[in-house]
TILUM-493612 format. One record per residue: x, y, z of N, C-alpha, C in turn; residue in one letter. Coordinates in steps of 0.001 Angstrom, whole numbers, plus 500000, padded with zeros to 6 digits. Layout:
// residues N
DRENKOL   n.c1   n.c2   n.c3  ca.c1  ca.c2  ca.c3   c.c1   c.c2   c.c3 kollum
DRENKOL      X      Y      Z      X      Y      Z      X      Y      Z      A
...
END
This chain:
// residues 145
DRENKOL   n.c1   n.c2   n.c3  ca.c1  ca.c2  ca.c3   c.c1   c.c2   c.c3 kollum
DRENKOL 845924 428342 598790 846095 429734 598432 847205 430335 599292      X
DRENKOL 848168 431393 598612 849165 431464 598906 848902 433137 600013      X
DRENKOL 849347 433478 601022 849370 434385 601590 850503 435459 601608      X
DRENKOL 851491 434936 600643 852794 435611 600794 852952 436882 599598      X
DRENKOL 853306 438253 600247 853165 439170 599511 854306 438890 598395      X
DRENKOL 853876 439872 596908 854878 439732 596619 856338 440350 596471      X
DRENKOL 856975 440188 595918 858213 441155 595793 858061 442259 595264      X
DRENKOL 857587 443231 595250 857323 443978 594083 859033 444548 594231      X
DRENKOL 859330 445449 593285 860661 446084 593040 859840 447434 593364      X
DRENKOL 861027 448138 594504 860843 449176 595021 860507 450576 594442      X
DRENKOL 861231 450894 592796 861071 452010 592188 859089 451546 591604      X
DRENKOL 858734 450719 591443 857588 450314 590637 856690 450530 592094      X
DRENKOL 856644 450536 592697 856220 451249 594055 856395 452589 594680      X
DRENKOL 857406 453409 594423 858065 454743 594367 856758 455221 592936      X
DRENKOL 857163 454912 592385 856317 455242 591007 854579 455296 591375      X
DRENKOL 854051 453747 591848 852840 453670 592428 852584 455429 593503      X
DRENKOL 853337 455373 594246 852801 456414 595141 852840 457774 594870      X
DRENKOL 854011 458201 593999 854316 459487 593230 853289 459605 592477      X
DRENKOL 852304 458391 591048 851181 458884 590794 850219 458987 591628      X
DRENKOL 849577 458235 592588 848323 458348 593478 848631 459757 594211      X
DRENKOL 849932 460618 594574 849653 462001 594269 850095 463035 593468      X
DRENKOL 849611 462127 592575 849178 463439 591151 850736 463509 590809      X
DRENKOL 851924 463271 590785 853303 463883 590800 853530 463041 589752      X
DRENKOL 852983 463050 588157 852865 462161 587108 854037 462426 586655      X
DRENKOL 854676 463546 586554 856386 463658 585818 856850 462794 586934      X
DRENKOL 857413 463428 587977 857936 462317 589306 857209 461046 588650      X
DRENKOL 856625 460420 588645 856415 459196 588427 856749 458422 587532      X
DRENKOL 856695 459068 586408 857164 458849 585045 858851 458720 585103      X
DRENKOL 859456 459595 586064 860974 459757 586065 861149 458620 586662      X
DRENKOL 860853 458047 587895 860907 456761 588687 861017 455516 587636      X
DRENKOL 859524 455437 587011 859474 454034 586214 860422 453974 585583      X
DRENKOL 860430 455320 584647 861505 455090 583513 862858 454800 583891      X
DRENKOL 863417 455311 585094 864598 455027 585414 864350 452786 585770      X
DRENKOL 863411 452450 586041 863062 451029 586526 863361 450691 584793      X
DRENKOL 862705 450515 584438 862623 450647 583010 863930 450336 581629      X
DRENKOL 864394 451665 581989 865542 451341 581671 866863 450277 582156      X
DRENKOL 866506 450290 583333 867981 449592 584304 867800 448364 584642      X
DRENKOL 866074 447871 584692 865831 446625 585056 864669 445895 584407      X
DRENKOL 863936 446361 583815 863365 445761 582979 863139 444869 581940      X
DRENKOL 863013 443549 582131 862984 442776 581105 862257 441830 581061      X
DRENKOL 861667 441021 579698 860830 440502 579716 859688 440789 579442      X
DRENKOL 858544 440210 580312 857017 441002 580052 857305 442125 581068      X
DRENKOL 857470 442389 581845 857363 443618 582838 857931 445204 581637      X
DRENKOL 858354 444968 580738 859005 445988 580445 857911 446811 579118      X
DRENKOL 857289 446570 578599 856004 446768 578108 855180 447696 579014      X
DRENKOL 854898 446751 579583 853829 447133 581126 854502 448045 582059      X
DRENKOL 855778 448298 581866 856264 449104 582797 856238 450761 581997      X
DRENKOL 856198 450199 580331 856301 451573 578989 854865 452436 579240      X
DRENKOL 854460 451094 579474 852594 451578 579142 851744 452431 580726      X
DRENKOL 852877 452203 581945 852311 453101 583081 853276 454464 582905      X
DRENKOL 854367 454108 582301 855016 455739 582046 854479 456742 581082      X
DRENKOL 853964 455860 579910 853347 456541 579065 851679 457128 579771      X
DRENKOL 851201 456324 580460 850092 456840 580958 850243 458262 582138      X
DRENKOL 851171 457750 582771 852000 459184 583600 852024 460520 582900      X
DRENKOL 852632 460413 581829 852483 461120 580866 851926 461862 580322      X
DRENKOL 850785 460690 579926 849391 461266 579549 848860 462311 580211      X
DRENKOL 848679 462012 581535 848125 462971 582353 848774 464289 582601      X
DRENKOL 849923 463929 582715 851022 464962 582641 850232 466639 582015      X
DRENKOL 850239 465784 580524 850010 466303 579351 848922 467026 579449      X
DRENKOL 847865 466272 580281 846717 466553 580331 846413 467467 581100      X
DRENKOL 846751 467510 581849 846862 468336 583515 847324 469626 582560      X
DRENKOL 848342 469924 582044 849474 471270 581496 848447 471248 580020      X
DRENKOL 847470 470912 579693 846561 471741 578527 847389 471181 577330      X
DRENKOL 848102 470440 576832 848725 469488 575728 847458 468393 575447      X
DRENKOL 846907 469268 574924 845763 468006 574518 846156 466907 573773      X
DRENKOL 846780 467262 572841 847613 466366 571819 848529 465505 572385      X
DRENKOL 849257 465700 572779 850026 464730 573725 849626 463501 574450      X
DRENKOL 848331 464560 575323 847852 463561 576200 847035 462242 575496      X
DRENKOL 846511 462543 574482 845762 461908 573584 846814 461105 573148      X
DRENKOL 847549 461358 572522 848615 460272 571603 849351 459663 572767      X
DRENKOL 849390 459855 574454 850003 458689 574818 849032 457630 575575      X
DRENKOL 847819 458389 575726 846819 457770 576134 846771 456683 575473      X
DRENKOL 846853 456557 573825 846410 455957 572808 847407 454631 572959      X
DRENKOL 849042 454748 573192 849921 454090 573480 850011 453778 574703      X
DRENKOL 849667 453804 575848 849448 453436 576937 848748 452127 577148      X
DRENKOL 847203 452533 576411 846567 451584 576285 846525 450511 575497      X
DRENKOL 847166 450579 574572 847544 449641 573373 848395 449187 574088      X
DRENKOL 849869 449042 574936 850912 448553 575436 850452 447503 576458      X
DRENKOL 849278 448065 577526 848770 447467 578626 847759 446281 578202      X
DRENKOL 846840 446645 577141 845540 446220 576775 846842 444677 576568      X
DRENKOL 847675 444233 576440 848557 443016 576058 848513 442251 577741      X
DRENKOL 848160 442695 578071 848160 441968 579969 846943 441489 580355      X
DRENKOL 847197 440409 581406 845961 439835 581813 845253 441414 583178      X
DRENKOL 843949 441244 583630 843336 442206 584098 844360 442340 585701      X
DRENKOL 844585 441162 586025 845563 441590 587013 847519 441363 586843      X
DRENKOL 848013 442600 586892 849835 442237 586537 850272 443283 587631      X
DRENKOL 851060 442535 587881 851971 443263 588921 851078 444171 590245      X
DRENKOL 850101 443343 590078 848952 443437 591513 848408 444710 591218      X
DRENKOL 848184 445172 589703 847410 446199 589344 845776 445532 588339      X
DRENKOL 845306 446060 588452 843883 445137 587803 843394 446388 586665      X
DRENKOL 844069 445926 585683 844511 446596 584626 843085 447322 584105      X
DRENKOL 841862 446068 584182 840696 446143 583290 840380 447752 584268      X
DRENKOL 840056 447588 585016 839612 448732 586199 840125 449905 585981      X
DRENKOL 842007 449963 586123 842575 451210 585759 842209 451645 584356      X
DRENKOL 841901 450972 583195 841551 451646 582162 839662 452263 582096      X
DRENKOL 839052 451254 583040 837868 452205 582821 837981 453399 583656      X
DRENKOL 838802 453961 584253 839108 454802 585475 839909 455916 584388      X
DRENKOL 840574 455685 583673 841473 456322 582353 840450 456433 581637      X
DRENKOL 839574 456128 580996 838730 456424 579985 837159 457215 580475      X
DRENKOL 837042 456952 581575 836279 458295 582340 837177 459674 582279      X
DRENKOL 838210 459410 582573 839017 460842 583101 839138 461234 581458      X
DRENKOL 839492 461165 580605 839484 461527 579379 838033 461275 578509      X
DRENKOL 837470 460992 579173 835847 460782 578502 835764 462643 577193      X
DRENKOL 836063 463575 578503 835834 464807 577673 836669 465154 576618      X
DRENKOL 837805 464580 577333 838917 465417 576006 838673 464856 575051      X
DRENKOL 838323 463140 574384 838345 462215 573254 837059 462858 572626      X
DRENKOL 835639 463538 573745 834561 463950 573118 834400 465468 572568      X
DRENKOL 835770 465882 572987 835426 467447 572672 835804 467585 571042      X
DRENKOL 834367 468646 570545 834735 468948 569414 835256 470560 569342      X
DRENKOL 835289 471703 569953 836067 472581 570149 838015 472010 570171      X
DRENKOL 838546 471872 568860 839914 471492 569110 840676 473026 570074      X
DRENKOL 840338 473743 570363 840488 475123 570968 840600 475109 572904      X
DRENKOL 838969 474625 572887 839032 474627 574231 839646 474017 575169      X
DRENKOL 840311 474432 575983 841032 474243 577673 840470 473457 578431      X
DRENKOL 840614 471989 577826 840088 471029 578657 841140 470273 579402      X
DRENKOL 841087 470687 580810 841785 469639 581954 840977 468316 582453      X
DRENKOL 841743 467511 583301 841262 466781 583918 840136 467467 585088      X
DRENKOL 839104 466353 585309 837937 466794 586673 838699 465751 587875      X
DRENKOL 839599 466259 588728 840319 465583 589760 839745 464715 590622      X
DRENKOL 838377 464670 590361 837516 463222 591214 837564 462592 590389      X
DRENKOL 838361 462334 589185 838079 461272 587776 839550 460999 587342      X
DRENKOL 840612 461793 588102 841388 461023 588088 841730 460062 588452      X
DRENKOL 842273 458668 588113 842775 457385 588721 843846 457225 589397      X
DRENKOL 843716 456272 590500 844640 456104 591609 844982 454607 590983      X
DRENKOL 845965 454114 591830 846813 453160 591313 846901 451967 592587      X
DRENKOL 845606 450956 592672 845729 450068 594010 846309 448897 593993      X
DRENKOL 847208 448612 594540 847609 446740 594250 847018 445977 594934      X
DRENKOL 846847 444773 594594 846290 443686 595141 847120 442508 594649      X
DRENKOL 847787 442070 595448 848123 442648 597494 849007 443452 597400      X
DRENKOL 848599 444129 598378 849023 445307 598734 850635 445099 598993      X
DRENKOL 852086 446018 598928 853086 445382 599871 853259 445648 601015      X
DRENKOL 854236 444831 601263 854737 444870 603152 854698 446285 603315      X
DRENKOL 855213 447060 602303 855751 448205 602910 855738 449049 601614      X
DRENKOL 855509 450394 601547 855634 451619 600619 857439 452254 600944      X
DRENKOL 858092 452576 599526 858955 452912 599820 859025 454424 599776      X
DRENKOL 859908 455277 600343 860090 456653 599932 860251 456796 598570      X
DRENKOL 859513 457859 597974 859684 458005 596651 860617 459066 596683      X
DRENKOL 861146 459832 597397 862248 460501 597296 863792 460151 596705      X
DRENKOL 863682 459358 597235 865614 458317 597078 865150 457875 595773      X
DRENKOL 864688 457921 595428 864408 457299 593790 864507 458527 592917      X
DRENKOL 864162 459966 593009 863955 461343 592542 865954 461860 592373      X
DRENKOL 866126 462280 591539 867175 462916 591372 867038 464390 592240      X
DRENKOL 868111 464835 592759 868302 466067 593547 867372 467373 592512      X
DRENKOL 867382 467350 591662 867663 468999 590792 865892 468422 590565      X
DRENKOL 865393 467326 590514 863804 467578 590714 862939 467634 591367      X
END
């Protein structure tokens, strides 16, 4: 068994820490810039499906019920294509952690009511293994955001 962390790419880590606090646009801006510039292969799916989930919440958080719902829906459809652990995220986990936090909005029948997230039910984002090092998510952020 191997002890050696892995490489992760620095914006996909910028991204990791911008969501675990709550800064889901910031986060979303990070990946997508990863995304676009370096992405290829299987990572680039999996990289659609944590921006779109960024998103989601985004959406969710700012009362876009609709939104949040339709990227929720694509989030999970994009990811649900990965084994439970990718890119040292344990996919199965983050979605039951996503489907608590939206438990209400998918159950509400008031299409009216002002349903946010309950912030102990939002999901954090843990790798396993962890890396050497967290990068600043700043240097990754454009000035004007």
């Amino acid at each position: 068994m191997s002890s050696a962390v892995p490489e992760y790419e620095p914006r996909y880590l910028a991204g990791v820490v911008l969501f675990n606090r709550r800064d889901f646009f910031e986060a979303h801006e990070v990946w997508e810039s990863l995304w676009l510039d370096a992405c290829v292969g299987n990572d680039r799916r999996f990289v659609q499906a944590l921006i779109q989930a960024a998103v989601g919440l985004y959406h969710f958080g700012n009362g876009n019920r609709s939104g949040a719902k339709k990227l929720y829906k694509s989030s999970k459809a994009y990811m649900d294509a990965y084994p439970s652990s990718y890119l040292g995220l344990d996919t199965a986990k983050f979605w039951r952690d996503m489907e608590r936090c939206f438990a209400e909005l998918h159950g509400a029948i008031d299409e009216k009511a002002d349903i946010r997230p309950e912030p102990d039910l939002i999901p954090r984002i843990a790798l396993d293994p962890q890396p050497a090092a967290w990068p600043d998510p700043a240097q990754y952020l454009d000035e004007e955001e």
